[in-house]
N, C-alpha and C positions, 0 to 999 in steps of 0.2 A: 490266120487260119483260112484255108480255104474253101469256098464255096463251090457247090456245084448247084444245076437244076436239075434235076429229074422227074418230069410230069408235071410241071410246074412247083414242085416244092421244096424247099431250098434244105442242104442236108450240109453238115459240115462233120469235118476229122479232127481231132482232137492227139494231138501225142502225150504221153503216159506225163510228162511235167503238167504239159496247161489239164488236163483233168484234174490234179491235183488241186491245182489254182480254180477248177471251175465247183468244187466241191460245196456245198449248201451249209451254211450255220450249223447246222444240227450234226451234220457229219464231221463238221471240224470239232466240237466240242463231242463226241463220243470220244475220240483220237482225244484230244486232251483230259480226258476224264480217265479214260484205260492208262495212259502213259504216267499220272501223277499217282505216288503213292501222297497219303496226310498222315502223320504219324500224331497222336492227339495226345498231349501232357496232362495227366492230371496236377490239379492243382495240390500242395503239398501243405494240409494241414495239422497247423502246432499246434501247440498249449495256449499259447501266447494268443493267437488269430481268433480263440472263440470268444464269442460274446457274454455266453454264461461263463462265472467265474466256478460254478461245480461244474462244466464239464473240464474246465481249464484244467482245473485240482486233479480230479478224477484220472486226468488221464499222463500225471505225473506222479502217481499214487505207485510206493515201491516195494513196501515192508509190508511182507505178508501177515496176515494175522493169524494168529497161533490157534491149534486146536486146543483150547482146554476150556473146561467145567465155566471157572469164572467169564471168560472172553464169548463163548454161545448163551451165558447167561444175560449178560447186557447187551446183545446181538439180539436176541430175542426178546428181550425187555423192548430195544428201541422198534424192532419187524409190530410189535405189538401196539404200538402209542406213535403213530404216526402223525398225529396233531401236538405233540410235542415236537420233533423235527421238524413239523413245520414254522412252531412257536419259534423256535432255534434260527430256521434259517432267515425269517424276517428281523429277528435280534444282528444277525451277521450284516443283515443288507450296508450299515454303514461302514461296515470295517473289513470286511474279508476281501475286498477288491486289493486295499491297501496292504494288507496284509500278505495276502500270496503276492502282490509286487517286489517287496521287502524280503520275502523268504527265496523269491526265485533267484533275486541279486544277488545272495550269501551263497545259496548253491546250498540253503538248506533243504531237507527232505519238506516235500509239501505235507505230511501227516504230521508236521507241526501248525500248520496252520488251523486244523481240524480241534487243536487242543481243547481251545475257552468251549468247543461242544461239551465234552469231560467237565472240565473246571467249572464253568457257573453257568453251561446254557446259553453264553454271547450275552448275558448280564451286565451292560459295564458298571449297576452297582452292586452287583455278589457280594452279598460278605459271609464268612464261617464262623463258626465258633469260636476256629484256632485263628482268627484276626486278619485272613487271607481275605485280601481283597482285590474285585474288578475281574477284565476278563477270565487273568491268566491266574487269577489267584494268589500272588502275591504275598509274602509275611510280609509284615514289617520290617525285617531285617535283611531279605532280600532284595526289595525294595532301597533301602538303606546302601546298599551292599553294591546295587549295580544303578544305580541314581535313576 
């Protein structure tokens, strides 16, 4: 590039390339900043990924629940006694992990795993009158029936 003096101060030309090249940090990353789009992925969460096993459930949950007399009666039974569901869910703590493992593998509906709620409370020692025992409640001869 060539110099000149004028008055003693040295002045120089630059052509439209070496300006380009004489450009400052700052103005090269504005240019890089405008010219890059980032297109940002969310990440894709399953059933499988959460760590709570009721949020797992819940959001494989498929069979709606019917409107009728007896189904808003035990709806509101449980809306009412929420320290029972809580009794329920600490009962589950050792078994409904394994449980909805098992159920997801069959490819059965997860509102089976919800059952032993119904059945005995996540009791594994329930027993009935009619001789139904453990979670799922059980006859005898069911039990019998499927080893």
């Amino acid at each position: 590039m060539p110099a000149y003096r004028q008055n003693d101060v040295a002045t120089t030309t630059n052509t439209p390339e070496q300006q380009e090249e004489t450009q400052t940090p700052a103005e090269s990353t504005q240019i890089v900043k405008e010219s890059v789009e980032v297109e940002v992925v969310e990440p894709v969460v399953t059933p499988q990924s959460q760590e709570d096993v009721w949020k797992r459930i819940s959001m494989q949950l498929e069979m709606p629940a019917p409107d009728s007399k007896r189904v808003n009666y035990y709806r509101n039974w449980y809306l009412k006694h929420p320290q029972h569901l809580e009794t329920v869910a600490k009962r589950a703590e050792p078994f409904l992990y394994l449980i909805t493992e098992k159920v997801e593998e069959r490819g059965i509906p997860l509102e089976i795993a919800l059952l032993p709620i119904v059945e005995s409370s996540f009791d594994q020692f329930a027993y009935s009158h009619g001789r139904a025992a453990g979670l799922w409640q059980f006859v005898p001869d069911t039990g019998r029936r499927f080893g």
